[in-house]
N, C-alpha and C positions, 0 to 999 in steps of 0.2 A: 891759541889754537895752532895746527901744526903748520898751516899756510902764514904766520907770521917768524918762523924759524927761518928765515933768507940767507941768514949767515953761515949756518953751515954748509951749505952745495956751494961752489965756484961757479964762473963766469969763464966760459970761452970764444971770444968774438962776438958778445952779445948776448951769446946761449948759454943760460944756468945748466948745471948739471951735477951729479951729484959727482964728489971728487973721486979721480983714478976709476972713473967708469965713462961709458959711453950712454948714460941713462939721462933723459934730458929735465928738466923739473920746469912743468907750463903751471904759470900763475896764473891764467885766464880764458875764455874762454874765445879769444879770438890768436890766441897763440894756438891752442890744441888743434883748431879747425885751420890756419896754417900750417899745421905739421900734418895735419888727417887727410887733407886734400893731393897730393899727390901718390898715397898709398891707395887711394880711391881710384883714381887714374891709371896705377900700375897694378892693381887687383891685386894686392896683399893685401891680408887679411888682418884684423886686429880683435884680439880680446881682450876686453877688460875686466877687470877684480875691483870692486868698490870697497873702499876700508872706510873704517875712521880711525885707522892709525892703529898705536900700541899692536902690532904686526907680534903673533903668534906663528906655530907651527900650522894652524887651521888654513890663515892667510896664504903659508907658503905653501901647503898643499897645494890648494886654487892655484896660485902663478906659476905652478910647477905644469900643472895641467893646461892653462893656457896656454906655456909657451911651446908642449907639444903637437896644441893645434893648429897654431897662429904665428905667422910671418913676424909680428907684434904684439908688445902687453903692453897695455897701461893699467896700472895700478893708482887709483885716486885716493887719497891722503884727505879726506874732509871730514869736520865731525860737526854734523847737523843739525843746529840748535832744534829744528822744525822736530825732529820724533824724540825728545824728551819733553815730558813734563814741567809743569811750573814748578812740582817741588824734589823730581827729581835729580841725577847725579851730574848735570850740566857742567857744573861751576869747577868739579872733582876729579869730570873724567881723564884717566891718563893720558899726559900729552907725550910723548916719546918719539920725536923728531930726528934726532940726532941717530937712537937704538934701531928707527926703524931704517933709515936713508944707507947704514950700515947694514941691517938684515941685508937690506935691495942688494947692496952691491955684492955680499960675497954668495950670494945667490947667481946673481947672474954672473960671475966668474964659474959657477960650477955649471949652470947651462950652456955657458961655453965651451967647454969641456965634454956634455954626455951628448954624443952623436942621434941620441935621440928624437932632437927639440925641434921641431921646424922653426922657434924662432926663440927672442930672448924679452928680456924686460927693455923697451923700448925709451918708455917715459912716466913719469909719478906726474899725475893733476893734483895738485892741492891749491886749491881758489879760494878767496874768501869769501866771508858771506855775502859781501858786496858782491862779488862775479855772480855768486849763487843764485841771489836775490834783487836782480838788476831795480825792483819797484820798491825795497826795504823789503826786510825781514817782518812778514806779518803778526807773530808774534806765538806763544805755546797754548794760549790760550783755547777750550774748545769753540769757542766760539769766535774765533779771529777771524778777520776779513781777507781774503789774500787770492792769490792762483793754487789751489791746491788740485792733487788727485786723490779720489778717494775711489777705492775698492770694494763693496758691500755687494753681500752679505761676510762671505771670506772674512772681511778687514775688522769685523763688529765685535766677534768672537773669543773668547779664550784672553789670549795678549791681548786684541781690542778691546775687550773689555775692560782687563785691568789698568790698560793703559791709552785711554779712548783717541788722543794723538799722535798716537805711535805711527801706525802705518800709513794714516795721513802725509805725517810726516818722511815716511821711507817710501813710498809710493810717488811721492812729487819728486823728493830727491833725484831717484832712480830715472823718472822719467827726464830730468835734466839731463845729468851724467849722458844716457844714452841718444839723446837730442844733439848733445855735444862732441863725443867721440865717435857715434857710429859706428859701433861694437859689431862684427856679424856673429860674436857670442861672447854671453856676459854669465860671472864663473860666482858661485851664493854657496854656501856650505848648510849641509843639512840642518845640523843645530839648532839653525833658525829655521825649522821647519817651515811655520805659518807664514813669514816670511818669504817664503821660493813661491809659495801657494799662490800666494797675494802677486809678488813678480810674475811669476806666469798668466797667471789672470790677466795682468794688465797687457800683458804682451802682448796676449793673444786679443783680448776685447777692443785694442788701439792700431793692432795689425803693426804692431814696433817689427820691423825688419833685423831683428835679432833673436838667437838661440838661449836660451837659459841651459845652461850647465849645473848642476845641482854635485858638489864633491862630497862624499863621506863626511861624517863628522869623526875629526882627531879630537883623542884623550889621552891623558895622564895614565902610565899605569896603570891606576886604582882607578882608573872608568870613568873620572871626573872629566867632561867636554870642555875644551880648551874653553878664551874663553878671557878677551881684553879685562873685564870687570874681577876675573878671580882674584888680581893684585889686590884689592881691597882685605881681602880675605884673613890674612895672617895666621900663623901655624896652628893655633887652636880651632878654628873655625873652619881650614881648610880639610880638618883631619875629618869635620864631620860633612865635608859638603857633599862624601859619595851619596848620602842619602836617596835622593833624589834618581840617580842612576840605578840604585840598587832595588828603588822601590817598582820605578820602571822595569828592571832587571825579571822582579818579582810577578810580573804582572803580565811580562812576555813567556814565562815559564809555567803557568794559569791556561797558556792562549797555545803554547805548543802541547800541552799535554793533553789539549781536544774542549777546555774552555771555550765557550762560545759568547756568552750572556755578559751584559756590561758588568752585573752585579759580582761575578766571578772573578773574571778579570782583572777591575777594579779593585774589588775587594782586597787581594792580596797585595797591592801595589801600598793601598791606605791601612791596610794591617803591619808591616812592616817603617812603615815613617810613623803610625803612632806608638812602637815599638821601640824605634830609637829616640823618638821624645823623648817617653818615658823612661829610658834608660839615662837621657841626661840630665833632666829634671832630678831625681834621684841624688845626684853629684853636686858638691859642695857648688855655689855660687865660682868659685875662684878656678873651676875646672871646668865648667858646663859653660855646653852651647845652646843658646834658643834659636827656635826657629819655626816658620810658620809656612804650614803648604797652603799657598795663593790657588792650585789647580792641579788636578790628574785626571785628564782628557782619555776616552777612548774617542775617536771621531774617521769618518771618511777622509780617503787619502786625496780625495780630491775638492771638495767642500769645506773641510774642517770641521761641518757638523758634526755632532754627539752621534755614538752610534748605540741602540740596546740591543742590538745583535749584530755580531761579528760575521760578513759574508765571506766565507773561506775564499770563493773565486777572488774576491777583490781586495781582502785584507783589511788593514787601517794606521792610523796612528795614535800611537799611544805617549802622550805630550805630557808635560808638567812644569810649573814653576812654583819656588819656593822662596821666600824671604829668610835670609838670614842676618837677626837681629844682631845689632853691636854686644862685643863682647860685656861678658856681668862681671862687676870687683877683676880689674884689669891687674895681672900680678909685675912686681918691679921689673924691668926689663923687659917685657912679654914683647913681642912682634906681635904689632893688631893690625897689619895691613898698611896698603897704599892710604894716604890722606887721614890716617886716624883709625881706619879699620869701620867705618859709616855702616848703617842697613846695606846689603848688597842682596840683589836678587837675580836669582839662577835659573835658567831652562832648561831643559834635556828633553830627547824623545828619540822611541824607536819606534821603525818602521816594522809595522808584522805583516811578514811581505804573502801574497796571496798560496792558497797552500791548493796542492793537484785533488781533484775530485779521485 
């Protein structure tokens, strides 16, 4: 994991940090809360960006943003056994310590640089799970015994469904994270829709004395949302992952043209993904990609529940994830992805934002 990388940041007078930067790297959680306490005292301000690393353009959006409203960033470095599964991508996911601790630095040489930033990248938390999990790690199971937080109805839904410890798991995390650095705003990117939903819920139900910041979601080009897990992907598969965007694309194109009804909506979203099924199914084994839609949500932008009709004052979201399965008859040489090219599954959504009577 990336809090076991030590070796690449230096040591100055006791203080890790990442090299030819002024960016500090706290192992624990009684370091961060020595460095938070007298920014508390001097009324600067600090935001934080939660990762699990493998730091895209999505990431540095967010930090770009934090550091124009914050005296301080920290950006925490953790990848949290608690919201994956027992059988999923734990063991695979990309660790990229060294790629990311470089991202930080020529980042914050450039925020140094643009007059516009009230502040910069201050410090990276990366803990172990030991800091984490001071009583042990309670384990993935749904049924484990442990301190968690849970979110419901929000947290049940969609993603909770599929993946019933998921936000279990991202819900206890977060609530740590923000226990420990005392954010007075903490920065999520759209993408993860249901995710901010679940964050704000708990903010607001626990009275956390922090602002959720929600950034755009970045994409590729071709509409594909950034997106640590796409490395899996490899050139054949990546070519077809627009699906999912395009189906969403489809479906927001339904909604502006005076669609209202889920059936509508929808429809065009699921008429297009079983279009490009079929289109690859069709294709030799040694050229085709399969793939399987998990979900294509219309639902409330503040609930997550299902909607069968669309309130123009209020809008909604139109959410989806997609499995895409390991490539078929792998050809010589082929690029199939980070770790082998494994199942990798995809989310996208857009927001169909509330339209004027």
């Amino acid at each position: 994991m990336a809090s076991s990388c030590r070796s690449s940041s230096s040591s100055s007078g006791g203080i890790e940090k990442i090299p030819s930067t002024s960016i500090r790297v706290l192992r624990s959680v009684e370091s961060v809360r020595r460095w938070r306490k007298p920014h508390l005292i001097d009324r600067r301000t600090v935001g934080l960006v939660p990762t699990m690393g493998a730091l895209h353009e999505g990431h540095i959006s967010l930090i770009r943003a934090a550091a124009r409203e914050n005296h301080h960033v920290v950006v925490s470095v953790y990848v949290n056994p608690a919201q994956f599964g027992i059988a999923e991508d734990l063991a695979s996911y990309p660790v990229t310590w060294e790629a990311d601790t470089a991202a930080l630095a020529r980042l914050d040489r450039e925020l140094a640089d643009d007059g516009d930033n009230l502040g910069r990248i201050s410090a990276v938390f990366a803990p172990s799970t030991a800091d984490m999990y001071p009583a042990g790690f309670p384990g993935q199971e749904i049924n484990s015994k442990g301190s968690f937080v849970t979110i419901t109805p929000v947290g049940d839904v969609l993603e909770g469904a599929s993946r019933p410890t998921f936000f279990r798991g991202v819900a206890t995390v977060c609530m740590k994270l923000f226990n420990i650095v005392q954010p007075e705003k903490v920065y999520f990117g759209q993408k993860d829709v249901q995710q901010t939903v679940v964050i704000r819920t708990m903010v607001r139900d626990f009275m956390l004395p922090t602002e959720v910041v929600v950034g755009p979601t970045m994409r590729a080009p071709d509409g594909l949302a950034l997106s640590s897990r796409n490395v899996y992907l490899g050139e054949r598969r990546r070519a077809v992952a627009t699906v999912l965007n395009r189906a969403l694309k489809a479906a927001e194109a339904a909604f502006v043209s005076g669609a209202r009804d889920r059936e509508t909506v929808l429809g065009a979203a699921t008429q297009l993904a079983s279009d490009v099924l079929n289109e690859q199914m069709a294709l030799a084994p040694g050229k085709r990609v399969k793939f399987e839609i998990d979900y294509i949500s219309l639902s409330d932008p503040n609930t997550m529940e299902e909607l069968s009709l669309i309130d123009p004052a209020r809008g909604g979201i139109l959410s989806g994830a997609i499995r895409m399965r390991p490539v078929e008859a792998p050809q010589e040489g082929e690029d199939l992805g980070h770790s082998g090219g494994p199942a990798v599954r995809l989310i996208d959504n857009i927001i169909l934002e509330p339209v004027a009577a």
